[in-house]
C-alpha positions in Angstrom: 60.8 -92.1 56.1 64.0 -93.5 56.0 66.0 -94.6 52.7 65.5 -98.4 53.5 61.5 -98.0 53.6 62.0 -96.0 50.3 63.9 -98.1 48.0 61.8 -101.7 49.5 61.6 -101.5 53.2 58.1 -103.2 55.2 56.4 -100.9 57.6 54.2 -99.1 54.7 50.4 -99.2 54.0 48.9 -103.0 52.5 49.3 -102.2 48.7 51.3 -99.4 48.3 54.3 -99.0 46.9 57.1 -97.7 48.8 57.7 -95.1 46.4 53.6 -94.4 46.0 54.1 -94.0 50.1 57.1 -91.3 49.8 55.0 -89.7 47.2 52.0 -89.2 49.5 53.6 -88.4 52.5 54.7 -85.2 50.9 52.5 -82.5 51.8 50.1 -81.5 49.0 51.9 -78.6 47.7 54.9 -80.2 47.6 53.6 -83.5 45.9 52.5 -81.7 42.8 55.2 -79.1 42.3 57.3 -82.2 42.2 55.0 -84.4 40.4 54.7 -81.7 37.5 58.2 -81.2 37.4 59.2 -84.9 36.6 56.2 -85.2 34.4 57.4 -82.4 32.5 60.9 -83.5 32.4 59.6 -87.0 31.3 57.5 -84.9 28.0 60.7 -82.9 27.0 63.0 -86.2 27.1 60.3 -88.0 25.1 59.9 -85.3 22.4 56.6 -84.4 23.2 56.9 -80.9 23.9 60.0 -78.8 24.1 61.5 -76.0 25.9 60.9 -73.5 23.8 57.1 -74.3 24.9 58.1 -73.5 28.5 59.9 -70.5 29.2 58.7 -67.4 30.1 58.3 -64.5 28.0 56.6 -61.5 28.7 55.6 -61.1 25.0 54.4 -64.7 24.5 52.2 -64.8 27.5 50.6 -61.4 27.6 50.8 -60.6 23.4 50.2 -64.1 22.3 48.0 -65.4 25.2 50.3 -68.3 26.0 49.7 -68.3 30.0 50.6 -72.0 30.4 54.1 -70.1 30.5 53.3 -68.1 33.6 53.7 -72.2 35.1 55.4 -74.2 33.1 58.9 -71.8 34.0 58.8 -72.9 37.1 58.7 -76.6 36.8 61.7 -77.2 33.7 64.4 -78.0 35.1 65.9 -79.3 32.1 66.2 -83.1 30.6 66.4 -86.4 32.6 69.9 -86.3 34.0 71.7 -86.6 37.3 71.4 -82.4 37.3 67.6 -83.2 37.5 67.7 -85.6 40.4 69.4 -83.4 42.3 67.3 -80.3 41.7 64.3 -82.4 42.3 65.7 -83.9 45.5 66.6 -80.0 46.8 62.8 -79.1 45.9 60.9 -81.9 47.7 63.3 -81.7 50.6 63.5 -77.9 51.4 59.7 -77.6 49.7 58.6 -79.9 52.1 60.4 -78.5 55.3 59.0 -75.1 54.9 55.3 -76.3 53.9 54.9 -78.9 56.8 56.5 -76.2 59.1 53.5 -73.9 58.2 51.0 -75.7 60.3 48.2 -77.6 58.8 46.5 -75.5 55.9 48.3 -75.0 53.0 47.1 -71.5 52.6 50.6 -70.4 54.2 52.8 -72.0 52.5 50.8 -71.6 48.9 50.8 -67.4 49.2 54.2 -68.2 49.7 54.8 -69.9 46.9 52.5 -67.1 44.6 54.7 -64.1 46.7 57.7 -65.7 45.0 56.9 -66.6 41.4 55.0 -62.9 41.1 58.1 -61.5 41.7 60.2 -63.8 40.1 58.3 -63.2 37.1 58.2 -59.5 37.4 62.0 -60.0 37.7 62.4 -62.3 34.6 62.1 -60.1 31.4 64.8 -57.1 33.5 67.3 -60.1 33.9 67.3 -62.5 31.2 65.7 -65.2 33.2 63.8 -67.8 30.9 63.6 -70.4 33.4 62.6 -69.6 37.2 62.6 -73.4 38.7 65.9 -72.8 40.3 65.5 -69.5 41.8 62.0 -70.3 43.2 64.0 -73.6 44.9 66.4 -71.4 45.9 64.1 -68.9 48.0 62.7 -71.5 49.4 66.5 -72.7 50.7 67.3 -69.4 51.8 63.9 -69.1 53.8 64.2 -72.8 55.7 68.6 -71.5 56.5 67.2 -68.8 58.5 64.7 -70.5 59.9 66.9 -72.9 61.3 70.1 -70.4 62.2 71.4 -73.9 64.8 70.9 -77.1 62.3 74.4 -78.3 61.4 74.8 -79.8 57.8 77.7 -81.2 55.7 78.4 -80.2 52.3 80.1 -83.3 50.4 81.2 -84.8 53.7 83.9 -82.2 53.8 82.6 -78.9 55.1 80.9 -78.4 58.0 78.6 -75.1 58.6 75.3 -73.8 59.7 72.0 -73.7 57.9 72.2 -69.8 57.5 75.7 -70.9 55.0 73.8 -72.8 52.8 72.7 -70.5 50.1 75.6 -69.0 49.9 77.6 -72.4 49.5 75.7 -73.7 47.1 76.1 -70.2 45.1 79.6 -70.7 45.6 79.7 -74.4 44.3 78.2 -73.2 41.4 80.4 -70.7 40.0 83.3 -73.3 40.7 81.3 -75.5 38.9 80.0 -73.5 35.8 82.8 -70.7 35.4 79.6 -68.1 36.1 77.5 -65.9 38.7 74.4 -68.1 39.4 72.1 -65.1 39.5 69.3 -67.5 39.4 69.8 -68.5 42.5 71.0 -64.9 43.7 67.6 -63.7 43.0 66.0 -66.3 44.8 67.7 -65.4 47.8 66.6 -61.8 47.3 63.3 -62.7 47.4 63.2 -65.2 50.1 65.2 -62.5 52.1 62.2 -59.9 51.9 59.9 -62.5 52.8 61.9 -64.0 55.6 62.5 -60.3 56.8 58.9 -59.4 56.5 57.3 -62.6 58.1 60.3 -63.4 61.4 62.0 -60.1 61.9 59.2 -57.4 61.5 56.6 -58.2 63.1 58.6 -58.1 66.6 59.7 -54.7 65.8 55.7 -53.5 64.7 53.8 -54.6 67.5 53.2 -58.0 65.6 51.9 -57.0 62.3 52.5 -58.9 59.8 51.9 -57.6 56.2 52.9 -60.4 54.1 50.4 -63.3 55.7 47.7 -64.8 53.5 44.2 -62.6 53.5 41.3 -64.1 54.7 39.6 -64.7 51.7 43.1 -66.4 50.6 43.0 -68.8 53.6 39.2 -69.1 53.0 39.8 -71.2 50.0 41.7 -74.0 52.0 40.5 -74.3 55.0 37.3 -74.9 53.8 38.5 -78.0 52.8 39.8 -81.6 54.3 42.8 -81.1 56.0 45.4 -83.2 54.2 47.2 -85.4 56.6 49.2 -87.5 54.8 52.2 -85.4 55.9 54.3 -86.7 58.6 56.9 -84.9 60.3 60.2 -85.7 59.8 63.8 -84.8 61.6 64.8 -81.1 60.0 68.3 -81.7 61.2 68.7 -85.3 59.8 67.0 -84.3 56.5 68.6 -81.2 55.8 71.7 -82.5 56.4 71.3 -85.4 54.3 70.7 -83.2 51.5 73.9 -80.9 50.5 75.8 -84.2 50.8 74.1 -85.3 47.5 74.7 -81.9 45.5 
């Protein structure tokens, strides 16, 4: 869907919104990573709950039973702000890529998704990580660059580069930008790495095995329901592209 149908444009369903429409297309993963995230955001800037509520710790989740943490790290991005909009624009767009990529079940793409935040929070106590939203985004990123090693994209209209690059400028736009090593986001691309390396490169080497695909059981779960189809395809080039210009 282009920008036009989303801020007002004809051509959607009688009734709905054009922002309701964007909102559904998403496939279903997607749509409620993203919904919780701005709902959460929205809570924090209205005083309703704060951070401190929302970070991970080891101790206040497995000591003092406080397991809403083992989710809530992963959907804080911080406050409403232009930082937000852009974190949630890199989530939906990448988030989305990668999940309608993985066919039509969401069983892929969600053991994905738990693959990641395991480690992520087995990671989080050894290095000072409260907050995991951006590091789970940016395994995500890393996995869709070297996925698509050909798409061309444009990072503030002024550099030009390959998808595989895209991690690694956006690391690098950081630590202009804050003075610091994102390691966040250097940890995300660790993970996505073992999973990308694990799911594209070893299986041709191993007579197609593939150790870190869904179980059965796993892929059970969704399958056994509705296939969502609300999800419609959209132009990886175009969209990624579109995408580093606004970071």
């Amino acid at each position: 869907m282009d920008m036009d149908n989303m801020l007002g444009g004809a051509g959607g369903p009688i009734g709905q919104f054009p922002l309701e429409q964007w909102f559904y297309e998403m496939p279903v993963c997607t749509r409620w990573w993203t919904a919780a995230t701005v709902t959460t955001s929205l809570l924090v800037q209205c005083h309703i709950i704060t951070p401190f509520q929302l970070f991970y710790s080891f101790r206040a989740v497995f000591v003092k039973n406080q397991f809403w943490r083992l989710l809530t790290t992963f959907i804080y991005f911080g406050p409403l702000s232009l930082d937000l909009l852009f974190h949630v624009f890199f989530l939906q767009r990448y988030s989305r890529l990668l999940e309608e990529s993985s066919g039509r079940s969401p069983a892929h793409f969600s053991w994905l998704l738990l693959y990641a935040t395991s480690i992520l929070l087995c990671l989080s106590p050894m290095l000072s990580m409260p907050f995991l939203g951006s590091a789970l985004s940016s395994t995500l990123v890393y996995i869709w660059s070297r996925r698509n090693p050909e798409t061309r994209l444009s990072f503030l209209g002024l550099l030009v580069f390959t998808a595989p690059y895209l991690p690694w400028v956006l690391m690098a736009f950081s630590l202009v930008l804050h003075g610091t090593v994102p390691k966040d986001e250097l940890c995300g691309v660790v993970v996505g790495h073992f999973w990308y390396f694990f799911n594209d490169v070893y299986p041709s080497l191993n007579d197609g095995q593939r150790p870190l695909d869904p179980p059965a059981w796993w892929r059970r779960i969704f399958e056994a329901r509705p296939i969502d189809t609300g999800a419609q395809p959209i132009n990886n080039e175009i969209a990624a592209a579109a995408a580093p210009e606004l970071r």
